[in-house]
N, C-alpha and C positions, 0 to 999 in steps of 0.2 A: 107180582109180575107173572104176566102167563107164562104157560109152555112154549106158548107158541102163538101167534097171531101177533098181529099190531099192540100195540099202546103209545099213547104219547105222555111222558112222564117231561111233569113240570117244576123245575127247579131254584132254588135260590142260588145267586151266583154271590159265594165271598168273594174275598180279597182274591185268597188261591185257593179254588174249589174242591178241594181236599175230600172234602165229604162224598162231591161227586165219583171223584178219581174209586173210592176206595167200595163207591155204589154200582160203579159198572164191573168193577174186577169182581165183586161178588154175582153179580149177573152173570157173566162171564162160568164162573166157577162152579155157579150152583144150577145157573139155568141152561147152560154150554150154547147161550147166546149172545153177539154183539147188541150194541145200544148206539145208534147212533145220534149224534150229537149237532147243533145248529151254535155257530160260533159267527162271531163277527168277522166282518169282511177283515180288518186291519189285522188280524192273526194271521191268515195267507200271506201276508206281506213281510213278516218277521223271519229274517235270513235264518234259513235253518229249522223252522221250525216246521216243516212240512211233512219231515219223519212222523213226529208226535201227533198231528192233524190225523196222519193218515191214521196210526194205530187205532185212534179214538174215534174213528170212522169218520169226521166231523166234514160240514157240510156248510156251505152259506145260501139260504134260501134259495129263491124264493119260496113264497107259501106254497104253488104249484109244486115244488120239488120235493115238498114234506109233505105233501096231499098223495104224493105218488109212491115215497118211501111207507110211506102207513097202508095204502092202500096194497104194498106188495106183501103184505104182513109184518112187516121186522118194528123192530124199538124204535122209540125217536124222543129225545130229551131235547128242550128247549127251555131258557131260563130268558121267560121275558123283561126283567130287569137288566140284563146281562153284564156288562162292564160296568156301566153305569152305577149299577145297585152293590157294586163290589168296596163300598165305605161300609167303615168302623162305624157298629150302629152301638144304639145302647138300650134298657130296655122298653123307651119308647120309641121303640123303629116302626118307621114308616114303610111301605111297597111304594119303591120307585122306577114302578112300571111307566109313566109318563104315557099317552095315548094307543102303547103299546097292546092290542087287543086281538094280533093275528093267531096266535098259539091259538086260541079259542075259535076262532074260524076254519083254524087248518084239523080241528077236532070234528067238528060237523061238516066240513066237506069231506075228511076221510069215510065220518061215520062210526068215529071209534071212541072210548071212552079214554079219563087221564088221570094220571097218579101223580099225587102233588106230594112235594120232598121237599121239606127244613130242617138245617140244622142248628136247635137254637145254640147261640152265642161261640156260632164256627170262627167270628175272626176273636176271640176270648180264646178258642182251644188253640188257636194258627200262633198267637204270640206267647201262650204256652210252651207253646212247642220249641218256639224260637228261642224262647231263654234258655232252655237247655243248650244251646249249642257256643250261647255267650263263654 
């Protein structure tokens, strides 16, 4: 992650992106920058959850709006699977990006380079985690 200037970091989306959460708090922490984030239209819709959108900076396109976030220099994380791609895989998982190819456009209209982030068998560590609390 730079110091400073644009990147667009590309993401896998679990179930509950945990990974991510715990990726931008270190960004946060170590690089004393926000990240922000491109989330589906139906999350703005969920009563209440407009707090958490805000924190996470999160944003719903279009690609214009992420050509112009990059090009002001700051973060921008996009997981073009998104909701969708959020099942229990195993490990023959597939990318189920579906004709989803704008992240990659809104990288060459910024002009900026992108860091790609997985984390293997996140919803393996999510039900982990869950059982502790049984």
């Amino acid at each position: 992650i730079p110091e400073d200037g644009p990147a667009l970091i590309i993401f896998y989306h679990g179930a509950i992106p945990i990974d991510f959460y715990y990726f931008m708090a270190k960004i946060f922490i170590h690089k004393g920058r926000t990240c922000r984030v491109v989330a589906d239209h139906f999350v703005f819709k969920i009563p209440g959850f407009s707090l958490l959108l805000d924190v996470f900076c999160a944003l719903h396109g279009p690609r214009e709006k992420c050509v112009e976030i990059l090009r002001s220099g700051h973060l921008l994380a996009i997981s073009p699977g998104g909701v969708r791609e959020a099942l229990i895989s195993d490990e023959t998982y597939n990318i189920v990006w579906g004709h989803r190819r704008g992240f990659a456009q809104v990288a060459i209209d910024a002009k900026v380079g992108y860091l790609g982030g997985f984390m293997k068998n996140s919803a393996i560590h999510l039900l982990q985690c869950m059982e502790v609390f049984q």
